[in-house]
C-alpha positions in Angstrom: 0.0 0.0 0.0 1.6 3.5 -0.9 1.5 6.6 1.3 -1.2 8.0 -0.4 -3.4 4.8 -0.1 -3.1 4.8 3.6 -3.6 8.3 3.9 -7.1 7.6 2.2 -7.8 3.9 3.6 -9.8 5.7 6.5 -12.0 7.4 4.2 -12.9 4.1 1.9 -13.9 2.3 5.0 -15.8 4.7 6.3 -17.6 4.9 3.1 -17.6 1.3 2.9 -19.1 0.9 6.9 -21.7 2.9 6.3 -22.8 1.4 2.8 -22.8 -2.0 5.0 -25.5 -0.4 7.4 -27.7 1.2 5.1 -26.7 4.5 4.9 -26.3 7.2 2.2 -23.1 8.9 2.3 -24.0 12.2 0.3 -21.5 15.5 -0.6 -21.9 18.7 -2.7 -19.9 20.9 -4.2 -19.2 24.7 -4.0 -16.8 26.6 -6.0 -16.2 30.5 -5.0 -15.0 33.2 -7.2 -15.7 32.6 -10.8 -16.6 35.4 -13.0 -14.2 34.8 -16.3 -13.7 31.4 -18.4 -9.9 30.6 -17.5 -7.9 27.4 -17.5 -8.4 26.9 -14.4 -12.5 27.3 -14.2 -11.9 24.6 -17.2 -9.8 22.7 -15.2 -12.3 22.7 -12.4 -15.5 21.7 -14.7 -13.6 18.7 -16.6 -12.6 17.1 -13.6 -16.3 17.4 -12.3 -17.9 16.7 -15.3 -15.8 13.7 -16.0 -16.9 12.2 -12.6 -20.9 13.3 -13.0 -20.0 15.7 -9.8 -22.8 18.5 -9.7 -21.0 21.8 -9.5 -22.2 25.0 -7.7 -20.2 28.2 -8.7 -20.7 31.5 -6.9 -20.5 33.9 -9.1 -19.9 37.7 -8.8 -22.2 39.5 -10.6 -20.3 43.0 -10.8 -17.8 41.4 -12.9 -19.0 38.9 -14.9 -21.1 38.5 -18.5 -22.2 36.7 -21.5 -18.2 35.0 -21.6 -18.9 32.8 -18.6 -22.8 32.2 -19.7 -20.9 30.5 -23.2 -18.4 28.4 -21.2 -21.1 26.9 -18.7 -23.4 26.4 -22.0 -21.0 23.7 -22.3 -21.1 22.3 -18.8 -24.7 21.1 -18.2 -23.6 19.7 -15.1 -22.9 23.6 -13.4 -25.3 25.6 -11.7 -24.6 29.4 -10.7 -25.1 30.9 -7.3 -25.0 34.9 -6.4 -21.6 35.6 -4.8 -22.5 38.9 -3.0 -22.2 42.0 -5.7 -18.5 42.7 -6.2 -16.8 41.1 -3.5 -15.6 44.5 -1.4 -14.6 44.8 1.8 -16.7 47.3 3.8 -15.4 46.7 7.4 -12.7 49.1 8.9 -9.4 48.1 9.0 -8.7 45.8 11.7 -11.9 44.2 11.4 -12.6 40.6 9.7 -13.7 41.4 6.0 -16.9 41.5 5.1 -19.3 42.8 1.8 -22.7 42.3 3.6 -22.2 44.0 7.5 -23.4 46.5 9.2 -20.7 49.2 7.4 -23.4 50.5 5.1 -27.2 51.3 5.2 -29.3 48.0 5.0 -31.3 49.1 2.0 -28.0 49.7 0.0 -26.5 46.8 0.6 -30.1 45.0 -0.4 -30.4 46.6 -3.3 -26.8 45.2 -4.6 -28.0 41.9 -4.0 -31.8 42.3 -5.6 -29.3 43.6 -8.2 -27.1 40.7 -8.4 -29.6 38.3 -8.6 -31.1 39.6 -11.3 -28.1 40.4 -13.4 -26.9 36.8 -13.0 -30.0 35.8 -13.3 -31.1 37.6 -16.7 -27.5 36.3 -18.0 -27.9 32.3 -17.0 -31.8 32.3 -16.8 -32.8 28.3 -15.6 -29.2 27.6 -14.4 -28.8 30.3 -11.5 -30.1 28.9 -8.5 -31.4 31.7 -6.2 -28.5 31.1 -3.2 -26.4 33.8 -2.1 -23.1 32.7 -1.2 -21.7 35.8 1.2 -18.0 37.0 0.4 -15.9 35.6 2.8 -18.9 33.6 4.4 -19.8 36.6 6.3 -23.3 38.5 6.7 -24.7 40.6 9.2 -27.3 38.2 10.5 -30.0 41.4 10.6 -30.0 41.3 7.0 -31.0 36.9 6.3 -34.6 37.9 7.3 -34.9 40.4 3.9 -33.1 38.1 1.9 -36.4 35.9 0.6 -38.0 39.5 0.3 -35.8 39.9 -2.5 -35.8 36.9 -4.4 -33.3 34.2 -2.6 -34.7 31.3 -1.3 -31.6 29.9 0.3 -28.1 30.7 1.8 -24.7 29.7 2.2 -21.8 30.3 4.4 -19.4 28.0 6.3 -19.4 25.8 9.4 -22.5 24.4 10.9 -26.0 26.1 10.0 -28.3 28.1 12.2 -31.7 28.9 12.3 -33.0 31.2 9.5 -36.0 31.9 7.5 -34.7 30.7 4.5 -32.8 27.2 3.5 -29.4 27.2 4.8 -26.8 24.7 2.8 -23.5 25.2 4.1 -20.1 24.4 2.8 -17.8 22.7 6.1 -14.9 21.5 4.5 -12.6 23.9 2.6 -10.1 22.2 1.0 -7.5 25.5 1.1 -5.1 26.5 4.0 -6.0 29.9 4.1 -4.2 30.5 7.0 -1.0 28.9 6.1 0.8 27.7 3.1 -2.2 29.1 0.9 -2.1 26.3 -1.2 -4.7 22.6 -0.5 -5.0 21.6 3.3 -2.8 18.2 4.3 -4.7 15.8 2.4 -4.8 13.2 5.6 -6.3 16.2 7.5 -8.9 16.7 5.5 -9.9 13.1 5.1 -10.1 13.1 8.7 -12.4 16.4 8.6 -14.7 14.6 6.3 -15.0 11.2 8.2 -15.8 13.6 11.4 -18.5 14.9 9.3 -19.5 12.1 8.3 -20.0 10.7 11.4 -21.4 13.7 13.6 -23.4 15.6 11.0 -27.1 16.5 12.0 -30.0 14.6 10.1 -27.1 12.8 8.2 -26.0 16.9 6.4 -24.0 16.3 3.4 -20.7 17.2 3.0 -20.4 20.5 1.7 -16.7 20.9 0.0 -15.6 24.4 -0.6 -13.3 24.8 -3.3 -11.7 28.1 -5.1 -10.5 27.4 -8.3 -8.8 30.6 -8.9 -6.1 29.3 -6.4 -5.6 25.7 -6.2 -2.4 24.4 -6.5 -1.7 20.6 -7.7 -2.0 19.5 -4.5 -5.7 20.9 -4.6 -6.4 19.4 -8.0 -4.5 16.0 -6.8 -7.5 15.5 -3.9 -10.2 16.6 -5.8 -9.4 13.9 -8.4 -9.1 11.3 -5.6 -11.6 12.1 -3.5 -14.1 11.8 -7.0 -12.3 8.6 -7.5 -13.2 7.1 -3.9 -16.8 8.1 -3.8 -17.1 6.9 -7.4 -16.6 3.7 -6.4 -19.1 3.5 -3.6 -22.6 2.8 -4.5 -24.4 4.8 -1.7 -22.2 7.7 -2.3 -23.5 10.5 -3.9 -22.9 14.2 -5.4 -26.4 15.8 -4.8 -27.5 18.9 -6.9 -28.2 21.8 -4.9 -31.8 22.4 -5.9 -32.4 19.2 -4.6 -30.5 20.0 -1.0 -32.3 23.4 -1.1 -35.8 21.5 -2.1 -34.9 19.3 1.5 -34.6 22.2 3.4 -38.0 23.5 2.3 -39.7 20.2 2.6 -39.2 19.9 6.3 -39.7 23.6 7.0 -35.8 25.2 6.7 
């Protein structure tokens, strides 16, 4: 067995375990940042199209036009999700960045979103899914109440979900050390955060990976590849669509 096979092993018999008892073992998939078709955007949606892996891009509407509606034309697999307005940092300096706080007046910051929504909206009609996605994961929690007002019918940051009017489908494991190197997370590490989700994830929550394309390095490409190749190979492993997560969420009342 090489190093990389034990460093997955866990994982496959988790998968495996839980296949043996009857359950589903179910992920999604979140990509942040797009705006432009690049390599690596094309990178990002062979690998997932090659594996039948439903992808969810969050897209910045300030930025973006009829060049990324072409590309995704071609990947029927993608859906688009609203990725805040231009991804700007409003907080002072010194404070955690943030698009969506408290830094401006609540209808202004609304009315970017109402605005994103429909831009991305008018540009991908059937294939945006009405999800914001805050930059940076971060939103003043005064401002989830308006959002259905508005036209979103779900949200998604990071970490376990709260209570809100709306669905909530949260990515919880981001493959990128942010904090560190800047490049993919310790692949065994992040095996190990998705067994731990796996096993002590409320009303059986998929995993929600959190990818950004714009910055992966090999290493990041290297486990995505794998970690398609292991579920693959599982029969009660899925990649769910997120309509169909956000269609849960609504059937049993957010």
């Amino acid at each position: 067995m090489t190093s990389s096979d034990r460093i997955w092993q866990p994982l496959v018999e988790e998968l495996a375990g839980r296949q043996g008892a009857g359950r589903k073992s179910e992920f999604w998939l979140r990509d942040d940042d797009a705006v432009d078709p690049m390599p690596a955007l094309d990178r990002l949606l062979d690998l997932t199209g090659e594996f039948a892996v439903p992808a969810t891009l969050a897209v910045i509407p300030a930025f973006t036009d009829e060049k990324l509606v072409a590309r995704l034309d071609e990947a029927p697999h993608a859906t688009v999700a609203i990725h805040g307005w231009a991804h700007r940092n409003h907080a002072p300096e010194g404070q955690k960045k943030q698009e969506l706080g408290a830094h401006r007046p609540r209808e202004a910051v609304l009315d970017e979103l109402a605005g994103g929504l429909s831009h991305v909206t008018d540009l991908h009609g059937a294939r945006t899914v009405p999800m914001l996605v805050p930059p940076w994961n971060r939103i003043d929690a005064d401002l989830v109440s308006d959002l259905g007002s508005i036209g979103f019918a779900a949200l998604s940051v990071f970490g376990p979900p709260k209570p809100a009017p709306l669905a909530v489908i949260n990515s919880n494991v981001d493959i990128m050390d942010w904090h560190g190197t800047r490049g993919c997370r310790d692949h065994g590490l992040l095996v190990q955060a998705i067994i731990a989700h796996l096993q002590h994830a409320f009303d059986d929550e998929p995993v929600g990976l959190l990818t950004h394309h714009l910055v992966h390095d090999e290493s990041a490409w290297r486990f995505l590849e794998r970690l398609f190749t292991v579920t693959a190979q599982i029969e009660s492993c899925a990649w769910v669509p997120i309509r169909t997560l956000i269609g849960r969420c609504a059937g049993r009342g957010k």
